[in-house]
Backbone atoms as SQL, in Angstrom:
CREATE TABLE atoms (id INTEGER PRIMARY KEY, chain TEXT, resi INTEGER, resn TEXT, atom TEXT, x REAL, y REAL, z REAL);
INSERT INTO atoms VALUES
  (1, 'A', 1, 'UNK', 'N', -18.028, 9.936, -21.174),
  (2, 'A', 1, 'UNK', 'CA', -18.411, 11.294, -21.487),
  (3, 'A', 1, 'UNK', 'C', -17.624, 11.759, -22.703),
  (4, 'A', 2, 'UNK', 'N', -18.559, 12.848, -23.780),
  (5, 'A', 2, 'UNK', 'CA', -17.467, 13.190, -24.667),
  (6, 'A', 2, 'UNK', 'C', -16.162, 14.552, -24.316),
  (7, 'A', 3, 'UNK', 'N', -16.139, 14.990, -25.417),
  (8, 'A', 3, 'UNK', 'CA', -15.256, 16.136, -25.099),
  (9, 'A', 3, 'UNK', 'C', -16.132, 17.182, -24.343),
  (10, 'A', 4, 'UNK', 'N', -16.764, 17.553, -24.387),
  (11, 'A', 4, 'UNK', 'CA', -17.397, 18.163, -24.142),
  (12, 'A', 4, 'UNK', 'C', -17.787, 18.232, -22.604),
  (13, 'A', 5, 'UNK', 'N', -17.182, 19.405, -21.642),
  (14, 'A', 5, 'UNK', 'CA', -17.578, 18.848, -19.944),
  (15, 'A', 5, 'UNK', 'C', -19.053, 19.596, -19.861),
  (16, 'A', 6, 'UNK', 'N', -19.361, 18.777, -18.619),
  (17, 'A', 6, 'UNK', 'CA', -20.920, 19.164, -18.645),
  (18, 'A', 6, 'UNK', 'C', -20.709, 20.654, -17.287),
  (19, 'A', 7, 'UNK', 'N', -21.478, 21.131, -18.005),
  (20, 'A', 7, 'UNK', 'CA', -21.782, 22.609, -17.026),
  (21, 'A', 7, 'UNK', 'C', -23.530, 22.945, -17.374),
  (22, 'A', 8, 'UNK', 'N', -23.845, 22.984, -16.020),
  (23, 'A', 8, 'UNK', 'CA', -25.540, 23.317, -15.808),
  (24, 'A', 8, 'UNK', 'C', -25.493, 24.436, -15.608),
  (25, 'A', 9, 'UNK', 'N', -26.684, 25.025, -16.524),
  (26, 'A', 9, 'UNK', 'CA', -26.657, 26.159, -16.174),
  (27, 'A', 9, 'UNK', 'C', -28.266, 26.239, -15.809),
  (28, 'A', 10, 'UNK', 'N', -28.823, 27.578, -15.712),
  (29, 'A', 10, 'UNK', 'CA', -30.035, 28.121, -14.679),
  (30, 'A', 10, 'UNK', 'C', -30.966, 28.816, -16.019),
  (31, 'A', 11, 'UNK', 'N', -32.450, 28.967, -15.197),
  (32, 'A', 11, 'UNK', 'CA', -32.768, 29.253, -16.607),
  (33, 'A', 11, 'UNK', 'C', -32.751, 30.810, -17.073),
  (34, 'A', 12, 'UNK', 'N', -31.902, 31.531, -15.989),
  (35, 'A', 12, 'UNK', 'CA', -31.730, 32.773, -17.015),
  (36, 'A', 12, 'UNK', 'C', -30.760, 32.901, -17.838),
  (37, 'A', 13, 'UNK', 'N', -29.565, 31.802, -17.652),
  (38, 'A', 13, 'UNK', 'CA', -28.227, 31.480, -18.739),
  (39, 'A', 13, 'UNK', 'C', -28.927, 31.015, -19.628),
  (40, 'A', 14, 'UNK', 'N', -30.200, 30.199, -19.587),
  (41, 'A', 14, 'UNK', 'CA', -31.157, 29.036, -20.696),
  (42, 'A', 14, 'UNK', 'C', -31.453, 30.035, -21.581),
  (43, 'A', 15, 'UNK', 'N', -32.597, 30.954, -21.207),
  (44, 'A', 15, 'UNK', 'CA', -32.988, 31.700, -22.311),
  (45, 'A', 15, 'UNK', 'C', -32.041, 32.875, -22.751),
  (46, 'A', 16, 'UNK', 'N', -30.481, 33.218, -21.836),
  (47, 'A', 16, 'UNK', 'CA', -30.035, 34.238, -22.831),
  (48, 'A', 16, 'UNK', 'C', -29.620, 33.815, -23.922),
  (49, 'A', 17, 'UNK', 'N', -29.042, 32.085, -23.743),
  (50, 'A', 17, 'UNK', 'CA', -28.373, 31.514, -24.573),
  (51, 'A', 17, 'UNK', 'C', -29.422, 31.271, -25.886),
  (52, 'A', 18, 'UNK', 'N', -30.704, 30.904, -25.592),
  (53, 'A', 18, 'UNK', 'CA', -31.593, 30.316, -26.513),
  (54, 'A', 18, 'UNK', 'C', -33.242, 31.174, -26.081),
  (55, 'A', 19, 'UNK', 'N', -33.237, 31.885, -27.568),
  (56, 'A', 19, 'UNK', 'CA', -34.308, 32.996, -27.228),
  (57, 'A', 19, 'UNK', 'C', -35.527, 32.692, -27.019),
  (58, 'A', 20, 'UNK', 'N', -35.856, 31.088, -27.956),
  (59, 'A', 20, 'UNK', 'CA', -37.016, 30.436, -27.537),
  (60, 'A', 20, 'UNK', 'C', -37.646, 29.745, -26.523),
  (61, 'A', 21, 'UNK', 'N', -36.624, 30.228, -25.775),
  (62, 'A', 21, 'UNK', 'CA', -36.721, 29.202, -24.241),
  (63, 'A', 21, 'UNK', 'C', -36.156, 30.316, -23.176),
  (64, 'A', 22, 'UNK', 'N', -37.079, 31.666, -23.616),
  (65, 'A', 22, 'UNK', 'CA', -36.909, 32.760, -22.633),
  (66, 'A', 22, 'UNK', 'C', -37.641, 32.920, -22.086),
  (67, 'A', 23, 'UNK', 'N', -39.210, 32.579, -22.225),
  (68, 'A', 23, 'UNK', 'CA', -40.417, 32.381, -21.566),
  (69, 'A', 23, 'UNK', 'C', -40.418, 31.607, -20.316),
  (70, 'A', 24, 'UNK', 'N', -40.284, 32.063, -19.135),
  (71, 'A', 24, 'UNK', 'CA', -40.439, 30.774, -17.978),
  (72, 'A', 24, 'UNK', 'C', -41.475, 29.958, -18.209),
  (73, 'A', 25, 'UNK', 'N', -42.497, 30.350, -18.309),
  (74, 'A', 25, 'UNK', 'CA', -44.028, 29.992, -19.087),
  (75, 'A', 25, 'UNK', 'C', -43.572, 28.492, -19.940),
  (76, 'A', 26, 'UNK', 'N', -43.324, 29.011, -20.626),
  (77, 'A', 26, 'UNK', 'CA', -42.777, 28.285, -21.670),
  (78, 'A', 26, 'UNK', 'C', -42.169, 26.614, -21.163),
  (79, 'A', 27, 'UNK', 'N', -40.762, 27.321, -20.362),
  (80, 'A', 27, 'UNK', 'CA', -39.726, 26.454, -19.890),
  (81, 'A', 27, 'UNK', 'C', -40.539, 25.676, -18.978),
  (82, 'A', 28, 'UNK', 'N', -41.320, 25.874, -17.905),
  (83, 'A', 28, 'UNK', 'CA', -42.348, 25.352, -17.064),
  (84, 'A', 28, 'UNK', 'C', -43.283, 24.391, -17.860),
  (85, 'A', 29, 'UNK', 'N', -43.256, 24.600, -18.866),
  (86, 'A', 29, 'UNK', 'CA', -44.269, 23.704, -19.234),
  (87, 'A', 29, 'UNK', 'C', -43.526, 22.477, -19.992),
  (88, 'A', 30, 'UNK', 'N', -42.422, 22.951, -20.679),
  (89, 'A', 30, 'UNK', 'CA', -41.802, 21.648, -20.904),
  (90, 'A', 30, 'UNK', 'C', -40.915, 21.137, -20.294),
  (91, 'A', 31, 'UNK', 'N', -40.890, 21.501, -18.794),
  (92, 'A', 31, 'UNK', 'CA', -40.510, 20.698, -17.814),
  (93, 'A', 31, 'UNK', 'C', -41.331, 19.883, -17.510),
  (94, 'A', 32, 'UNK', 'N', -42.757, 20.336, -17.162),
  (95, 'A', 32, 'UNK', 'CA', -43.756, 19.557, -16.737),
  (96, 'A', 32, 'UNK', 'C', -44.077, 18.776, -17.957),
  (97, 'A', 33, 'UNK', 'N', -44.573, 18.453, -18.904),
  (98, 'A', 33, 'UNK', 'CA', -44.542, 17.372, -20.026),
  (99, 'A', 33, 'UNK', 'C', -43.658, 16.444, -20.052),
  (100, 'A', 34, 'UNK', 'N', -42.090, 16.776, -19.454),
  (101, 'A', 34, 'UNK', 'CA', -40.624, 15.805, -19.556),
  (102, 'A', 34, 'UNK', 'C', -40.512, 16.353, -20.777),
  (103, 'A', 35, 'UNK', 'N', -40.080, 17.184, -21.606),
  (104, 'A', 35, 'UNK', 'CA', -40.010, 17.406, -22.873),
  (105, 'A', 35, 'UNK', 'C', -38.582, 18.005, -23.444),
  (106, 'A', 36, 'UNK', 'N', -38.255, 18.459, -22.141),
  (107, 'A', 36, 'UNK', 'CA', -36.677, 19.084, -21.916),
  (108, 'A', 36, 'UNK', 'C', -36.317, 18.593, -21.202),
  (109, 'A', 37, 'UNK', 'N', -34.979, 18.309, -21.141),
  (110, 'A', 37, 'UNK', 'CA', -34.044, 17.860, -20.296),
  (111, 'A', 37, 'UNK', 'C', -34.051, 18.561, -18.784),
  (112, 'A', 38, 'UNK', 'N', -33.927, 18.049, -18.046),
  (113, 'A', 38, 'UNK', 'CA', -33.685, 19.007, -16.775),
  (114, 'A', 38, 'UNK', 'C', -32.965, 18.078, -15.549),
  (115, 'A', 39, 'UNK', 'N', -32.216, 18.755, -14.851),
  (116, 'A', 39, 'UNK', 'CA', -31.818, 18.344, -13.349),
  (117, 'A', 39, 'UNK', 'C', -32.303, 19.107, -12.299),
  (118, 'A', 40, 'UNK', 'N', -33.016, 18.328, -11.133),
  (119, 'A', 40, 'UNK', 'CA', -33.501, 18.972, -10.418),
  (120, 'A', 40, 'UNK', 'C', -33.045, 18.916, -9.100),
  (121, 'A', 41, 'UNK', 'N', -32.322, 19.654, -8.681),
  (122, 'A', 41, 'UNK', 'CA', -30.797, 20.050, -7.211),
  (123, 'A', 41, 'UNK', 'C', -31.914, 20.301, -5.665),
  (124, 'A', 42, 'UNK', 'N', -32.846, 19.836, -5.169),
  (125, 'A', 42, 'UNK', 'CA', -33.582, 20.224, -4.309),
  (126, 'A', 42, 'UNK', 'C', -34.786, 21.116, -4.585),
  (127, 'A', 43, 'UNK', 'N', -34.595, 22.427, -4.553),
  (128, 'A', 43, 'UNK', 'CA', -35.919, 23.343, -5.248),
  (129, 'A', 43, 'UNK', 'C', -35.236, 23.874, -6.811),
  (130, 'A', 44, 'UNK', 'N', -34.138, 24.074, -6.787),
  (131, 'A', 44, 'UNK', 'CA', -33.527, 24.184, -8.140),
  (132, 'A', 44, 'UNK', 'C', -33.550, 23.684, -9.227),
  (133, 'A', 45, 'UNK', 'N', -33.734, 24.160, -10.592),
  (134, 'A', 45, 'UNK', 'CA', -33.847, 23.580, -11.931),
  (135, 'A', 45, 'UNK', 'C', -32.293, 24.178, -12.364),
  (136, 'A', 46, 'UNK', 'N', -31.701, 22.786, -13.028),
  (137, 'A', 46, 'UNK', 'CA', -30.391, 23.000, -13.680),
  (138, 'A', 46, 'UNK', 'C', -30.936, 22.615, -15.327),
  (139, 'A', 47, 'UNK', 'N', -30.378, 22.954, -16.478),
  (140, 'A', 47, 'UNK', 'CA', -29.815, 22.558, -17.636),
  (141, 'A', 47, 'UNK', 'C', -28.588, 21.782, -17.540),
  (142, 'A', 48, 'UNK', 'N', -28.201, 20.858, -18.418),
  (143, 'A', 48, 'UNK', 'CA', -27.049, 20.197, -19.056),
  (144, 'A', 48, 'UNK', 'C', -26.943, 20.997, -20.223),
  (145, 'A', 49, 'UNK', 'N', -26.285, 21.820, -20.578),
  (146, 'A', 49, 'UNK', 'CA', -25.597, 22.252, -21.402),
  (147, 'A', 49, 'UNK', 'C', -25.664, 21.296, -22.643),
  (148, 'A', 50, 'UNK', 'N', -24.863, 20.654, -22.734),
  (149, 'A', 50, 'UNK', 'CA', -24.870, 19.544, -23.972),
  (150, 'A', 50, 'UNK', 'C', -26.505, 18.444, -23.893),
  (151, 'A', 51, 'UNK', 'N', -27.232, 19.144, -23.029),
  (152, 'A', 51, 'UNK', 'CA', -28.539, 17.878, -23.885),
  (153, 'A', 51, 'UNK', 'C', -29.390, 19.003, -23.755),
  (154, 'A', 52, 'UNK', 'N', -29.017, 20.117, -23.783),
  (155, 'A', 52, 'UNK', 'CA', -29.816, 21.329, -24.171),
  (156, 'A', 52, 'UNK', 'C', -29.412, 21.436, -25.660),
  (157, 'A', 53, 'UNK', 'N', -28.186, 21.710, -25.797),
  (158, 'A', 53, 'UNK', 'CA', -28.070, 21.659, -27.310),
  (159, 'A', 53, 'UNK', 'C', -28.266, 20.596, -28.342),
  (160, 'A', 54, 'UNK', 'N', -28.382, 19.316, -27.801),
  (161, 'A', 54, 'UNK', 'CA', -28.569, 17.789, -28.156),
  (162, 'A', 54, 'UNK', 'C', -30.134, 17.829, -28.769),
  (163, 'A', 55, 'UNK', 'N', -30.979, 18.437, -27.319),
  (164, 'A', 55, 'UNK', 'CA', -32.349, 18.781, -27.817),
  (165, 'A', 55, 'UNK', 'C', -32.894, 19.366, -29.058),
  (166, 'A', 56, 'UNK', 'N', -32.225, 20.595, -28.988),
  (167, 'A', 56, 'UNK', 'CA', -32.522, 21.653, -29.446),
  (168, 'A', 56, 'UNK', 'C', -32.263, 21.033, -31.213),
  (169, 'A', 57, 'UNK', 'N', -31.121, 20.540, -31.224),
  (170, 'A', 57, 'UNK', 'CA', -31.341, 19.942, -32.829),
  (171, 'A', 57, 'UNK', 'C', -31.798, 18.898, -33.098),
  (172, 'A', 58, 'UNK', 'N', -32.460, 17.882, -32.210),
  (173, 'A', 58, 'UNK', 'CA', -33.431, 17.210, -32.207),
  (174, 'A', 58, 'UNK', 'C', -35.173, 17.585, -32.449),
  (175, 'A', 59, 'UNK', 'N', -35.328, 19.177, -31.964),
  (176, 'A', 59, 'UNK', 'CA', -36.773, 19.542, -31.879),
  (177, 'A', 59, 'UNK', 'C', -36.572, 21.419, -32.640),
  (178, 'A', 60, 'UNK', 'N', -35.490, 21.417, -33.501),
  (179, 'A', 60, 'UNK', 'CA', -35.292, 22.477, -34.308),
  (180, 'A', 60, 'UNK', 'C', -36.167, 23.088, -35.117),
  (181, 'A', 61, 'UNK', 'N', -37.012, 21.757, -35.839),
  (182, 'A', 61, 'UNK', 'CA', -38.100, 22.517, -36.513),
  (183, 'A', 61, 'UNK', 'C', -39.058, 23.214, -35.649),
  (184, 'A', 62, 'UNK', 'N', -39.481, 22.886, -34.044),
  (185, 'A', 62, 'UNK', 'CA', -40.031, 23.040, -33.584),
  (186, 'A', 62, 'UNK', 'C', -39.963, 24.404, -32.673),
  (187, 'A', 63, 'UNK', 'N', -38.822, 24.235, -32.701),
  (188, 'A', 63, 'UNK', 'CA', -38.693, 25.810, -32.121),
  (189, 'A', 63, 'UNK', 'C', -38.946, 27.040, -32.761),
  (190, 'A', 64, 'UNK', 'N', -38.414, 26.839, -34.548),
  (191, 'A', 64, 'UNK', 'CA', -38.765, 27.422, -35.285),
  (192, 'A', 64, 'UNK', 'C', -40.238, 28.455, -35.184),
  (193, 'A', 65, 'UNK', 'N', -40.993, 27.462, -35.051),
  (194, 'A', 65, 'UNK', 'CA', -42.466, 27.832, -35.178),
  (195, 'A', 65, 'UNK', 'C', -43.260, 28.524, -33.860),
  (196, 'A', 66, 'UNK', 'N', -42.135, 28.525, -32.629),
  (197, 'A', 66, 'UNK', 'CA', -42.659, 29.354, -31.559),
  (198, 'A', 66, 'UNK', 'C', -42.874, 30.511, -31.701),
  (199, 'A', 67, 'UNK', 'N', -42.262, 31.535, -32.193),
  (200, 'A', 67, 'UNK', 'CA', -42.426, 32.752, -32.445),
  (201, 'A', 67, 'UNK', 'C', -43.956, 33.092, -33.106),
  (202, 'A', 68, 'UNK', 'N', -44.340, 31.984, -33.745),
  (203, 'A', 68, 'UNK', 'CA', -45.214, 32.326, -34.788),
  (204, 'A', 68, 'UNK', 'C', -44.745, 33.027, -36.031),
  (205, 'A', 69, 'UNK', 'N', -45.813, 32.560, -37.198),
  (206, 'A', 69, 'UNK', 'CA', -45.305, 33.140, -38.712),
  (207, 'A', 69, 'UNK', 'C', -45.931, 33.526, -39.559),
  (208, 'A', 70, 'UNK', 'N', -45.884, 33.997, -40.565),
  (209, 'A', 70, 'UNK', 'CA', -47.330, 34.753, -41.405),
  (210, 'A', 70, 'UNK', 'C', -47.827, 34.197, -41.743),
  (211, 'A', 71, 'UNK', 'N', -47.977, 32.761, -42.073),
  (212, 'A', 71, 'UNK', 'CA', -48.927, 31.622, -42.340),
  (213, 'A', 71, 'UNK', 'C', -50.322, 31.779, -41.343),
  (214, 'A', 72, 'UNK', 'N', -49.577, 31.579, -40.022),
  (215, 'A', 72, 'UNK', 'CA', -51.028, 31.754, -38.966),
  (216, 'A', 72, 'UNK', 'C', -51.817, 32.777, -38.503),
  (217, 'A', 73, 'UNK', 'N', -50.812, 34.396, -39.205),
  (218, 'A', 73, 'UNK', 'CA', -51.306, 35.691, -38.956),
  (219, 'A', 73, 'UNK', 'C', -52.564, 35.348, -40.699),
  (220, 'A', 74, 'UNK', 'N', -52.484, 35.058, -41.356),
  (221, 'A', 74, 'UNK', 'CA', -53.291, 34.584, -42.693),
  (222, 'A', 74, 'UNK', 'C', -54.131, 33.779, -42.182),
  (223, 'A', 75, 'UNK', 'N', -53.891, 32.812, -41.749),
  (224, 'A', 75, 'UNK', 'CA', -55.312, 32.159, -41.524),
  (225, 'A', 75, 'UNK', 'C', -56.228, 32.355, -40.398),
  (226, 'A', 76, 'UNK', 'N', -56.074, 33.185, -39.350),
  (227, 'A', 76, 'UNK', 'CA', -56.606, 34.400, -38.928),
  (228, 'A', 76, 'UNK', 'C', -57.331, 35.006, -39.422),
  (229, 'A', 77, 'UNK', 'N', -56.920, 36.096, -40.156),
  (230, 'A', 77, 'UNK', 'CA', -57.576, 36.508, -41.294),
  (231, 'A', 77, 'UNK', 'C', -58.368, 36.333, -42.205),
  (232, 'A', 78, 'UNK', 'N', -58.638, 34.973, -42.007),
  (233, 'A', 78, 'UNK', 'CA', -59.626, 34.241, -42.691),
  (234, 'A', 78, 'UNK', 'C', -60.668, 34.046, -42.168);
């Protein structure tokens, strides 16, 4: 293990920490794909801390673009 100790957290620590992953919606679905990391404690969903953040700059551009951006409010408009 590195320096770093592992602490799970829940997903309302998930999305205060990370705004794009405040949607349960959201989080539900890239649980179900395998797309995020997850531990699953009986009925409980945990985070790893460090492969949340591991992820997250692995799929950075991608988060980016959740919000949506004026590119797609434009081609809309079209």
């Amino acid at each position: 293990m590195t320096d770093m100790q592992t602490r799970l957290i829940d997903r309302k620590t998930l999305g205060e920490m990370h705004p794009a992953l405040k949607s349960k919606w959201r989080v539900d679905y890239l649980i179900r794909m395998r797309r995020l990391p997850f531990l699953k404690l009986g009925k409980n969903i945990y985070f790893n801390e460090a492969s949340i953040a591991k992820w997250i700059e692995e799929n950075e551009h991608k988060l980016q673009d959740v919000g949506g951006d004026d590119d797609s409010a434009k081609r809309k408009a079209r």
